[in-house]
N, C-alpha and C positions, 0 to 999 in steps of 0.2 A: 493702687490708684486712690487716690484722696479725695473726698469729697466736694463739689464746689462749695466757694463759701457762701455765695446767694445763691436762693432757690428759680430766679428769673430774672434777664439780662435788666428787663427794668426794673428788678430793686439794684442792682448795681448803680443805675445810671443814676436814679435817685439819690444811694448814697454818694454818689460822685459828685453831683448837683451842687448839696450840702456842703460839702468837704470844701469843693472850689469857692463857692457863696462863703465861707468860712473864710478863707483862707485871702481874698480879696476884701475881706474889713467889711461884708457886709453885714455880718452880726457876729458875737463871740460863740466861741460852745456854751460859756453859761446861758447866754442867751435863749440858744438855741435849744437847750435842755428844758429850759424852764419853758419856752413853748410846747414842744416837740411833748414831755409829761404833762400838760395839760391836752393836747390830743388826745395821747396813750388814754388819759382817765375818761373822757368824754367817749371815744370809742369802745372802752374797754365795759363800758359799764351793762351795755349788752351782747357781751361777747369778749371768748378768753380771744388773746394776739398770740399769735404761735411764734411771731418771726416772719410767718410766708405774707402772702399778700395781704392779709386785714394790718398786718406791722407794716408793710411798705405803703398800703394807703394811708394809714396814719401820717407815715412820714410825709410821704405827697401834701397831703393835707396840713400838717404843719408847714411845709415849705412856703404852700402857697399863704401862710395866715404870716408868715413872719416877711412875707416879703411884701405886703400889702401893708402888713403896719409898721416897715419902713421904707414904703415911698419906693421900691423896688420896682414891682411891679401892679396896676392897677386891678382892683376883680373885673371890671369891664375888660381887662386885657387879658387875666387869667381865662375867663369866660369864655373868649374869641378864642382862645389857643385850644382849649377843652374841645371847642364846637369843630373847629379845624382836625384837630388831632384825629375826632370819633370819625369826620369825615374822612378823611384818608383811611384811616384803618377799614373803614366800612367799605370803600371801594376800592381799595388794592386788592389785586387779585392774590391768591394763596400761592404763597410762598417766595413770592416778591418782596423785599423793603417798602414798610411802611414812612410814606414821605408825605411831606406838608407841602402842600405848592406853595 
C-alpha cells in the first residue's frame, strides 16, 4: 500500500485550489512561486515547514495574498469566508460534513 500523497484532505484541496487558479489565467506558476517563496520565508523564519500543515498554511496564506493583489478576491471577502468557515466547522456536529450556509 502506498503512501498518501497529502497528509490531510485540505492540503489537497488547497493544492487543488492553486492548480485550477493556475490553470484558468489567474496567475502563472512563476507568479505563483515567487509569492508562495516569499510566504515560505516569512513563515519559515520561526519555524522549520515539514510539508504538513505549517506548509499547507503557508500555502493558504499565499493563496489568499496572490488573489487579493489581483483583484481576485477581496480581504474584506477573504475575512467573511474565514469567519463563515470557523463558524460551520465550530458548529457541525462530529463527523458530519463541514458546510458553509
Amino acid at each position: 500500500m502506498t503512501e498518501p500523497v497529502f497528509g490531510a484532505p485540505w492540503h489537497a484541496q488547497a493544492f487543488a485550489l492553486a492548480v485550477s487558479l493556475e490553470a484558468g489565467g489567474a496567475f502563472t506558476w512563476p507568479e505563483w512561486t515567487q509569492v508562495f517563496g516569499a510566504v515560505l520565508a516569512e513563515h519559515g523564519l520561526s519555524k522549520e515547514l515539514d510539508g504538513g500543515d505549517d506548509y499547507f498554511i503557508a500555502w493558504v496564506a499565499a493563496l489568499e495574498r496572490i488573489c487579493t493583489e489581483r483583484g481576485i478576491a477581496g480581504a474584506k471577502d477573504l475575512s467573511a469566508l474565514r469567519d463563515a468557515w470557523e463558524n460551520a466547522y465550530l458548529t457541525t456536529p462530529h463527523g458530519e460534513p463541514v458546510r458553509i450556509a
